[in-house]
RODO-2510 file (C-alpha; in nm, 4 decimals, decimal comma):
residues 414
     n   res          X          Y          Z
     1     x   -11,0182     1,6607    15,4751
     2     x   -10,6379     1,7545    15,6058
     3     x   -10,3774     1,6685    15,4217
     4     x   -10,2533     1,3764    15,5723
     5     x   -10,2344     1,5377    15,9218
     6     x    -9,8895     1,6099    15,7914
     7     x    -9,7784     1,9647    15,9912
     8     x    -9,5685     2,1530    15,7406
     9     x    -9,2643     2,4256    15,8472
    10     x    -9,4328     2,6863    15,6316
    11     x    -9,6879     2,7855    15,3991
    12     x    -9,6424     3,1022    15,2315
    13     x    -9,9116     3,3055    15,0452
    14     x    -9,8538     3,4716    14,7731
    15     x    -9,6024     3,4011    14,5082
    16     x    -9,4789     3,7415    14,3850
    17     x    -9,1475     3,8934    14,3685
    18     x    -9,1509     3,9088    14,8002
    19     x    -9,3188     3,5427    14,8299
    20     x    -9,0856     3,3465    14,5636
    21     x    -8,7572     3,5126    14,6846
    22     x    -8,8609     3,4180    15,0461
    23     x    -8,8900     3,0741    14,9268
    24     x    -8,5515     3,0673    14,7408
    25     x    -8,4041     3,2151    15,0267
    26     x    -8,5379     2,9573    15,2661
    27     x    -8,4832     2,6524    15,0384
    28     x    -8,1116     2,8201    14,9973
    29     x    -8,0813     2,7717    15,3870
    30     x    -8,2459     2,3784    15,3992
    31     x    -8,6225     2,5052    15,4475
    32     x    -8,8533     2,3805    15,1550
    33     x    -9,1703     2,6027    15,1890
    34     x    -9,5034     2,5557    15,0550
    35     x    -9,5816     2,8629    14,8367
    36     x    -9,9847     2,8772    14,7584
    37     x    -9,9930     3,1033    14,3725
    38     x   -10,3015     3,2627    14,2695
    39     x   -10,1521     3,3263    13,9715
    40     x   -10,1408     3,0346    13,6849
    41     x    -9,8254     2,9634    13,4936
    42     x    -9,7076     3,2101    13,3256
    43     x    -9,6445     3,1565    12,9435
    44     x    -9,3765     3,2840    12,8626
    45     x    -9,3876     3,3988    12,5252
    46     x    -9,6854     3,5753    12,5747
    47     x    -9,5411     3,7588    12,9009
    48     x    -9,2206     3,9000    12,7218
    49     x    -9,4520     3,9941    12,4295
    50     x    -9,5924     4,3071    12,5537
    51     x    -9,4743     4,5784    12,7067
    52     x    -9,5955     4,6833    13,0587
    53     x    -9,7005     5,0144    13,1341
    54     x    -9,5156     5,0064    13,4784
    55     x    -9,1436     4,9268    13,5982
    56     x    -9,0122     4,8726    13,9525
    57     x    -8,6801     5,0629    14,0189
    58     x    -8,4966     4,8307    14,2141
    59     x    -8,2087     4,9276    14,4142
    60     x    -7,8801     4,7522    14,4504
    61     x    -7,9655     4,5351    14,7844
    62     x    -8,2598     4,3710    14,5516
    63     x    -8,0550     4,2832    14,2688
    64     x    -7,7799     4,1564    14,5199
    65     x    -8,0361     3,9012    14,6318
    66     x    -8,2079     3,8083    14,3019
    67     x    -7,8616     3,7262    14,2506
    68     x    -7,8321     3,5165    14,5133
    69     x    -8,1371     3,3056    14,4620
    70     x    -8,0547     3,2949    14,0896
    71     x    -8,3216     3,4970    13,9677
    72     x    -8,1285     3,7904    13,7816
    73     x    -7,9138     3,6050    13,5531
    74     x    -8,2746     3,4609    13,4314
    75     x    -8,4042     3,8433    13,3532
    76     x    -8,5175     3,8476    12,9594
    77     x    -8,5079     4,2484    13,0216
    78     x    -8,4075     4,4753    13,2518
    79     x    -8,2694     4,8594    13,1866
    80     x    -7,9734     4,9868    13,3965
    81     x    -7,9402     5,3169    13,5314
    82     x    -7,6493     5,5069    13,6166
    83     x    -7,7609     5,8535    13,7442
    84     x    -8,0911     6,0223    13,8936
    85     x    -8,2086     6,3980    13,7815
    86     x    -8,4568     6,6161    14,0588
    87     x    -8,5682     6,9092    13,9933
    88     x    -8,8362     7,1811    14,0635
    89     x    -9,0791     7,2914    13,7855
    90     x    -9,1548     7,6441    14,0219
    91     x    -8,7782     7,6781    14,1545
    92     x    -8,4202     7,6502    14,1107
    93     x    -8,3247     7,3657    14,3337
    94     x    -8,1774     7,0644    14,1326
    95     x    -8,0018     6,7424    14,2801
    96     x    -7,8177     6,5355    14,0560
    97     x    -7,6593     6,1837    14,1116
    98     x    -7,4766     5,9654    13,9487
    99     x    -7,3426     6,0353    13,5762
   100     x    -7,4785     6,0273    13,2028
   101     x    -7,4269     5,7032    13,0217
   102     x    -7,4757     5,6669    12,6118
   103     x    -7,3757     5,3222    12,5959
   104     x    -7,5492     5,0454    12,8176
   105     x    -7,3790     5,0528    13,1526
   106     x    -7,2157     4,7441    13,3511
   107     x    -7,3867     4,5936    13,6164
   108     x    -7,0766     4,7832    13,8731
   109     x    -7,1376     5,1250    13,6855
   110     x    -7,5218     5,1485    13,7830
   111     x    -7,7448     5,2691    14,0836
   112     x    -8,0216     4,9973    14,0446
   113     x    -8,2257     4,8820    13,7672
   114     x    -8,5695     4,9053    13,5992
   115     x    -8,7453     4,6136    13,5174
   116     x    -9,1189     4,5829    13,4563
   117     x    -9,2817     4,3359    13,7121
   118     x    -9,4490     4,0891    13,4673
   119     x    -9,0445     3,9870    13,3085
   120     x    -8,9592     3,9654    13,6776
   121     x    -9,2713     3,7655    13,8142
   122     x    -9,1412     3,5276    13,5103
   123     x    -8,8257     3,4915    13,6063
   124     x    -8,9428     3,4075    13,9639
   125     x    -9,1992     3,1575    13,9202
   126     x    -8,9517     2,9775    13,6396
   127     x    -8,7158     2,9351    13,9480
   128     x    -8,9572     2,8311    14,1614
   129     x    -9,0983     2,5851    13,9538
   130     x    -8,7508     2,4363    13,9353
   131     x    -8,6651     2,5165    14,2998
   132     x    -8,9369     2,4705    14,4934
   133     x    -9,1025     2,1326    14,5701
   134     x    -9,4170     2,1705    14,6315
   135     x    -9,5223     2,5378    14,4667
   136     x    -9,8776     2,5509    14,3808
   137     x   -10,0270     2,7828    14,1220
   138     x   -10,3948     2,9007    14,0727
   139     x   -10,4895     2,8256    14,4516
   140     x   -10,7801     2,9990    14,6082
   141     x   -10,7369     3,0679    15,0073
   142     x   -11,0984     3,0343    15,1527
   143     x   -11,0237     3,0813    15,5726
   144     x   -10,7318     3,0397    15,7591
   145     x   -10,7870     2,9766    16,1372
   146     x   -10,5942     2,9422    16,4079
   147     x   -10,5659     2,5770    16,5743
   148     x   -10,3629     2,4138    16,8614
   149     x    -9,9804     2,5351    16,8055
   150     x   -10,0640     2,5426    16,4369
   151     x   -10,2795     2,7274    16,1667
   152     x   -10,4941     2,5723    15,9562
   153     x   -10,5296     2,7126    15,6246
   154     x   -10,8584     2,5862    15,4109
   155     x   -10,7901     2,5918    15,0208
   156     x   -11,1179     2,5918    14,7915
   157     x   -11,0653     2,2762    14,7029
   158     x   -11,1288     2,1198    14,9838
   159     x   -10,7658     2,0505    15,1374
   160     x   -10,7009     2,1568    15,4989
   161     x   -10,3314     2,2516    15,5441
   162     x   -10,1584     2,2366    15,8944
   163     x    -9,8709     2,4961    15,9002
   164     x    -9,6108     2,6059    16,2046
   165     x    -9,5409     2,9588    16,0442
   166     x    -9,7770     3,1378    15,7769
   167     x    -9,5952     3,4292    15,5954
   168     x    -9,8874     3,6162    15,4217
   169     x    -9,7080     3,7816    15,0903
   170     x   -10,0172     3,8596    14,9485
   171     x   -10,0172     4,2536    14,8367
   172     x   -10,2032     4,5488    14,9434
   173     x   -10,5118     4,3847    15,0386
   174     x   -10,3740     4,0872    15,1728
   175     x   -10,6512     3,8072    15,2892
   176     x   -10,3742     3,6827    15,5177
   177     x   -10,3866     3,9749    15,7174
   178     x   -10,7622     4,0178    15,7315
   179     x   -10,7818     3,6465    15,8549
   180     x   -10,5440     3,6930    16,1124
   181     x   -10,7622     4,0717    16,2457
   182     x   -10,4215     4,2553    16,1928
   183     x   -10,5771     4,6093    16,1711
   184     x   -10,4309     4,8628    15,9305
   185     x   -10,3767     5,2358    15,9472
   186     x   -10,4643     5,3836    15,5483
   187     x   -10,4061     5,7340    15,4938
   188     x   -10,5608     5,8222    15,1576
   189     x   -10,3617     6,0451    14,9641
   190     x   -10,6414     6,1795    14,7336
   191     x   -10,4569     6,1053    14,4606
   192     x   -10,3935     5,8497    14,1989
   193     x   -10,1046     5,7761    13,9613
   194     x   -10,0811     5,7356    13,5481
   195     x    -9,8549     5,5049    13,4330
   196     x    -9,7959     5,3902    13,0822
   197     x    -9,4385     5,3414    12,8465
   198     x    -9,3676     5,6379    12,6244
   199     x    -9,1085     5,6881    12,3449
   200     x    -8,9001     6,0277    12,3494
   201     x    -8,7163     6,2267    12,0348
   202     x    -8,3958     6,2326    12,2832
   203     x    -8,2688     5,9414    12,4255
   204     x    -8,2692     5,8978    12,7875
   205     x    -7,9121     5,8069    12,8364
   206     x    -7,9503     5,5704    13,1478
   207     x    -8,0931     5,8693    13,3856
   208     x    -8,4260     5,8562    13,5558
   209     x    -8,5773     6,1831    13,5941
   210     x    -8,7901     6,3277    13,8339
   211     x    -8,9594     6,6887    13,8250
   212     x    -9,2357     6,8226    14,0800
   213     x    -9,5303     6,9885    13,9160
   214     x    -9,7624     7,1896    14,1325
   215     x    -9,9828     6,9085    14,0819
   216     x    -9,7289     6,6097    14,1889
   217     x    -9,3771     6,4559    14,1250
   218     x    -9,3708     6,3420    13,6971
   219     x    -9,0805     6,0663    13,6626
   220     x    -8,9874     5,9519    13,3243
   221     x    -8,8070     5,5568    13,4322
   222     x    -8,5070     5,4513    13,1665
   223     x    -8,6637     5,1095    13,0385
   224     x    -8,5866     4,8555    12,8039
   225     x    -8,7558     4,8183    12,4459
   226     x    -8,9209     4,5636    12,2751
   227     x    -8,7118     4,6764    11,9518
   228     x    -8,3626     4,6549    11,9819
   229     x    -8,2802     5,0153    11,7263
   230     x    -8,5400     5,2021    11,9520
   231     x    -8,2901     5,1042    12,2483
   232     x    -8,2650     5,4229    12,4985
   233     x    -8,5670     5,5568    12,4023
   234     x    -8,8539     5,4375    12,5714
   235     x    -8,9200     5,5099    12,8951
   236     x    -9,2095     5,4381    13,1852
   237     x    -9,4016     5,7483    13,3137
   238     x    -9,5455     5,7757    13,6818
   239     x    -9,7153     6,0774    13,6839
   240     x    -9,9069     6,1393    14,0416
   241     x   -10,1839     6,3697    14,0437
   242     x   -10,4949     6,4632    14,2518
   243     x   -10,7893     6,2537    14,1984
   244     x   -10,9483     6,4637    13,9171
   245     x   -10,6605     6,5746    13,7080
   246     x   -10,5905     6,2076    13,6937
   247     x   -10,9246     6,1195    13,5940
   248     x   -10,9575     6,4039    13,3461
   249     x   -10,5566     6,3201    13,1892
   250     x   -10,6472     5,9666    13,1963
   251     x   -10,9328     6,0260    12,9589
   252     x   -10,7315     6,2082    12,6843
   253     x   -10,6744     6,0719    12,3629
   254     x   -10,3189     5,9007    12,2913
   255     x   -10,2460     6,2726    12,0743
   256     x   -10,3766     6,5344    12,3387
   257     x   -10,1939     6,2860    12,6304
   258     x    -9,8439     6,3157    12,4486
   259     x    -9,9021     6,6586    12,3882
   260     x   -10,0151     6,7731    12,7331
   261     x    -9,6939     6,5161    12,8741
   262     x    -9,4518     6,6740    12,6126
   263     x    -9,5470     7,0275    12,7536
   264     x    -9,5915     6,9282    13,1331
   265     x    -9,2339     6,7777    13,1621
   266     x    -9,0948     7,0516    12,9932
   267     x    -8,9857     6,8962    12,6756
   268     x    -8,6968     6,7614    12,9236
   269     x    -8,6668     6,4650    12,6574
   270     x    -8,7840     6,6213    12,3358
   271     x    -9,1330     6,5509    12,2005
   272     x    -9,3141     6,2505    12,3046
   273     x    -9,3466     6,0059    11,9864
   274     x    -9,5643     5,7305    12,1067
   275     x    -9,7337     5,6419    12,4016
   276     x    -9,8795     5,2455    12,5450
   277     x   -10,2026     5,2656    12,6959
   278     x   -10,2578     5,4177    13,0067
   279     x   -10,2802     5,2247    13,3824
   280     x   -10,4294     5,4556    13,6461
   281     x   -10,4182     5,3658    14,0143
   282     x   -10,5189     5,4650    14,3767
   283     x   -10,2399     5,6298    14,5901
   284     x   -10,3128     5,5146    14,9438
   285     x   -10,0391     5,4341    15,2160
   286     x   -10,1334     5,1759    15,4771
   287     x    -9,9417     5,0350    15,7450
   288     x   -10,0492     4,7092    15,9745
   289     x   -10,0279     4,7745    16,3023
   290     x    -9,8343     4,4826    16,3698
   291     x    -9,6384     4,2011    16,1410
   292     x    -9,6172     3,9304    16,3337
   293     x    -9,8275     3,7105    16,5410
   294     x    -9,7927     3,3870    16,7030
   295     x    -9,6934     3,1660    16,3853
   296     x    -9,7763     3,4349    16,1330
   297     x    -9,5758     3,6948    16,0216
   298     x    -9,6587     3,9813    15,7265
   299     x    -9,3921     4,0504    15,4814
   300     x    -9,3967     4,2841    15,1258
   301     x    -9,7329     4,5088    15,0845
   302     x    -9,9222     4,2629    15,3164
   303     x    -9,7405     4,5020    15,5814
   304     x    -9,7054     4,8240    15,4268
   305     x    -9,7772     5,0164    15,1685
   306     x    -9,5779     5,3710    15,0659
   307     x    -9,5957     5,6432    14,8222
   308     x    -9,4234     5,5535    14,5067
   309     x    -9,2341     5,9089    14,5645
   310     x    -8,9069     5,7132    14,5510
   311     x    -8,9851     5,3800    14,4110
   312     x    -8,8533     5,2106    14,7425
   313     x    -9,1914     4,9823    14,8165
   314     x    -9,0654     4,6814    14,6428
   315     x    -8,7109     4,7284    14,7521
   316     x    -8,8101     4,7425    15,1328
   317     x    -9,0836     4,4556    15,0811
   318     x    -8,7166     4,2484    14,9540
   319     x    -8,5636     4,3630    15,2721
   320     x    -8,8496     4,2161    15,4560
   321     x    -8,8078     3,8828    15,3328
   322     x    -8,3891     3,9067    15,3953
   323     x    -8,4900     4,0171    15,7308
   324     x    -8,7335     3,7296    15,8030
   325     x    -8,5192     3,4678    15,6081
   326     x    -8,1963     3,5310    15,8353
   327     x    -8,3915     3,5519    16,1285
   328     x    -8,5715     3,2030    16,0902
   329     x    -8,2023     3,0249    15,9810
   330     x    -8,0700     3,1479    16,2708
   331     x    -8,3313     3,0063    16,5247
   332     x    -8,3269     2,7412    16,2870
   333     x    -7,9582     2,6108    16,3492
   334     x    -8,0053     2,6221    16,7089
   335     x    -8,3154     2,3932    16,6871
   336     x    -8,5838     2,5809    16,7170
   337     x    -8,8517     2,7380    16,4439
   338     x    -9,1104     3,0287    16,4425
   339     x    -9,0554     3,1232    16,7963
   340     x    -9,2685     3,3773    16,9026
   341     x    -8,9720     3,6437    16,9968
   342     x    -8,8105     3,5220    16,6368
   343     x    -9,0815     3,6943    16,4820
   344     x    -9,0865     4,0075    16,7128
   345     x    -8,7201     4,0097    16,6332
   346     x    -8,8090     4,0160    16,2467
   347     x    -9,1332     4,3003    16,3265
   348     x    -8,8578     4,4973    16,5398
   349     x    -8,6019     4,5381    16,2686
   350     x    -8,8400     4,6001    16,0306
   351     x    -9,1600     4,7657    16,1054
   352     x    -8,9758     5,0974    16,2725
   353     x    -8,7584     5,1623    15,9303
   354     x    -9,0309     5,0966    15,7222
   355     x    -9,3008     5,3227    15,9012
   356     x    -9,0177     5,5647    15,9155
   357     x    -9,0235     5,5648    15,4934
   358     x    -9,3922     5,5957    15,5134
   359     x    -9,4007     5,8910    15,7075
   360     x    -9,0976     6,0583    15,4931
   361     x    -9,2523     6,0021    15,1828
   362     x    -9,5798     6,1365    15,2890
   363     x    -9,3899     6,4409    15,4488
   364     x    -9,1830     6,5117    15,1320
   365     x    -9,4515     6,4877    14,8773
   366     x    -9,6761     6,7753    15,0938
   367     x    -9,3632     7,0020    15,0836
   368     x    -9,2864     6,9632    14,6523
   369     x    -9,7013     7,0311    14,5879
   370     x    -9,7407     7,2653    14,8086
   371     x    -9,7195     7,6634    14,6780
   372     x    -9,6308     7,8331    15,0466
   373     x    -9,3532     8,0751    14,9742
   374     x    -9,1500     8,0028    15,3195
   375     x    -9,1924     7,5998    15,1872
   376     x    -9,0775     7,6710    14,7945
   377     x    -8,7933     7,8586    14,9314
   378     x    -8,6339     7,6200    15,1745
   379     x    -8,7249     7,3123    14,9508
   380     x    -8,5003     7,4904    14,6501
   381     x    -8,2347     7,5768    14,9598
   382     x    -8,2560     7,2242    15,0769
   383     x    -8,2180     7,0315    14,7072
   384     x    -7,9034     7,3465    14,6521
   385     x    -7,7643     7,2369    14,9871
   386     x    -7,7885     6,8436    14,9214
   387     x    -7,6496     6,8751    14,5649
   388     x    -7,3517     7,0761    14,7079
   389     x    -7,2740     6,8886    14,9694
   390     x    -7,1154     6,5255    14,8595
   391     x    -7,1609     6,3915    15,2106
   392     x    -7,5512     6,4598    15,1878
   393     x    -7,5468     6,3048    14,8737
   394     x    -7,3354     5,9948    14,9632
   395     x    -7,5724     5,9371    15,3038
   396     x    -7,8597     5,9634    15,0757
   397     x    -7,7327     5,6925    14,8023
   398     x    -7,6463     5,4759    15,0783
   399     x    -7,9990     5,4429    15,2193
   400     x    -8,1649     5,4091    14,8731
   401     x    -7,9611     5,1459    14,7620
   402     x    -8,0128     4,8957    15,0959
   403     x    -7,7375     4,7773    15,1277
   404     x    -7,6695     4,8959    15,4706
   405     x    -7,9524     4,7103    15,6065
   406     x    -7,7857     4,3469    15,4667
   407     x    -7,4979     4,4696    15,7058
   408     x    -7,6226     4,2267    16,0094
   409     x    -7,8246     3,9664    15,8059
   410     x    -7,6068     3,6568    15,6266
   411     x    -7,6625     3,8385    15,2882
   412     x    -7,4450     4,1094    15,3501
   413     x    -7,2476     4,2243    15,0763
   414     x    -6,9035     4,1836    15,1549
***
């Protein structure tokens, strides 16, 4: 049965970081969405509890609008970081931004933050349980179909809703997308990622660190501890390797695992003391051909997914929803909603940048695993050029922190 033939403005699906701060956003601007949550309600002392193996570096443009939906002030943990370390294993070329910081750094002082996504999906859901009006949790999507000027999106329990706009926020392997025959380009890396939270004999002083192996990039993530007199000394690892060194690493023991990661990173951080079990994952980039269609409109890893090279998939999937949000107002003041070439405006602004990411990412981690002479040589010139150069390094800061793509949208940071 429908629900009450009402037709609602939106329905969005998924209620992740991308989802719930696309909700915020819209209820900020008079638009009270529908979110459908196949998650259940988080309890929170059981979240905050443990300590995930994984953080998301986000960059200054996400915090600016967690901020502005009221989400970061409601963070039980986060870690600052004030400066980034490159390096080769295999060469001499080094790029270094930012500065050193013993003491915990003010908001102002740092390049973006680290905060592991189960504390964040917390905070989110706790504002959209007090935000939004009708947020639903534990919802299973069965078919979503398109109908006369609307969709129509079946829930397992029965309930047929009527929806203008669907925004499908629903990861990787998004069921929105499938629904709606978006195809998807995937190119398979053939290689997978270890992740887990280590403690180091040095402390990490508010730098994240990234050296290329001639298997793949190691990063060791400043994040914050459990135990407040450990603080500055655990960090998350994201080690990306081909398919069977992950699979053999993966399989160590906790002792042979620090031992190999102690040697492999060059004891950049001392010994490793202790390490959290280990997550490994598929790396795979895929990239929907399109993000919009009449009423619908992909946002987050429902649209793309990149190599976690530079930690930027979260950050862009929070531009998306900026993007989408300040288009939609817009239309939305002059009296009209979801139009067609509103959307294409959103897929326009977006899906060029984003596939543009992809493509770098992809591009950049060939060149640091790759042993070619001609390709070590002008990779160490290249990281000695940026690192000398403070222009380079500025235009480089400026595009990882996002800000300059708020510049047209109303959450521009003035």
């Amino acid at each position: 049965m429908s629900e009450q033939n009402q037709v609602l403005d939106v329905v969005i699906i998924g209620g992740g970081l991308v989802g719930g701060l696309t909700a915020l956003l819209l209820a900020q601007g008079g638009v009270q969405a529908t979110v459908l949550d196949a998650a259940p309600v988080l309890d929170q002392d059981k979240t905050l509890a443990v300590m995930n193996p994984r953080v998301l570096a986000l960059s200054q443009a996400t915090i600016h609008l967690l901020k502005k939906v009221g989400v970061w002030e409601n963070l039980a943990r986060q870690q600052h970081y004030t400066g980034m370390q490159v390096w080769n294993k295999n060469g001499y070329g080094e790029i270094n931004f930012g500065h050193h910081s013993e003491q915990p750094p003010k908001v102002e002082q740092a390049l973006g933050a680290m905060v592991e996504p189960s504390v964040l999906n917390l905070a989110i859901q706790q504002k959209m349980l007090a935000e939004i009006q009708d947020y639903r949790t534990q919802v299973r999507v069965q078919r979503i179909e398109r109908g006369v000027d609307v969709w129509l999106i079946h829930l397992a329990d029965g309930t047929v809703l009527q929806t203008k706009l669907v925004i499908g926020a629903d990861g990787a392997n998004s069921f929105v997308r499938e629904q709606a025959f978006i195809d998807l380009d995937v190119l398979d890396y053939k290689q997978a990622g270890i992740s887990c939270a280590i403690k180091t004999a040095q402390p990490h002083g508010h730098i994240a660190r990234q050296i290329f192996l001639e298997t793949g990039p190691l990063a060791y993530l400043p994040m914050a501890s459990l135990n407040e007199n450990e603080y500055g000394y655990w960090q998350s690892i994201v080690w990306t390797l081909p398919d069977d060194y992950a699979d053999e690493y993966a399989a160590l023991n906790d002792q042979e695992f620090k031992q190999l990661l102690t040697r492999e990173s060059h004891h950049m951080l001392g010994e490793v003391l202790e390490v959290t079990p280990r997550a490994k994952f598929p790396l795979k980039a895929r990239a929907a051909k399109r993000y919009v269609q009449e009423g619908l409109a992909l946002i987050g890893d429902a649209a793309h997914v990149i190599h976690p090279l530079a930690g930027q998939g979260v950050n862009i999937g929070c531009l998306d929803a900026a993007v989408l949000c300040d288009v939609l107002l817009h239309d939305r003041s002059r009296g009209v909603w979801a139009h067609e070439q509103t959307l294409q405006r959103y897929e326009h602004r977006r899906k060029g940048q984003n596939d543009a990411m992809m493509h770098s990412m992809s591009a950049i981690g060939w060149l640091e695993t790759t042993n070619l002479f001609p390709v070590v040589w002008s990779r160490n010139f290249g990281l000695k050029l940026v690192e000398q150069q403070s222009m380079l390094k500025d235009a480089f800061m400026a595009q990882a922190n996002g800000l300059s793509q708020l510049k047209h949208t109303r959450y521009a940071v003035h």
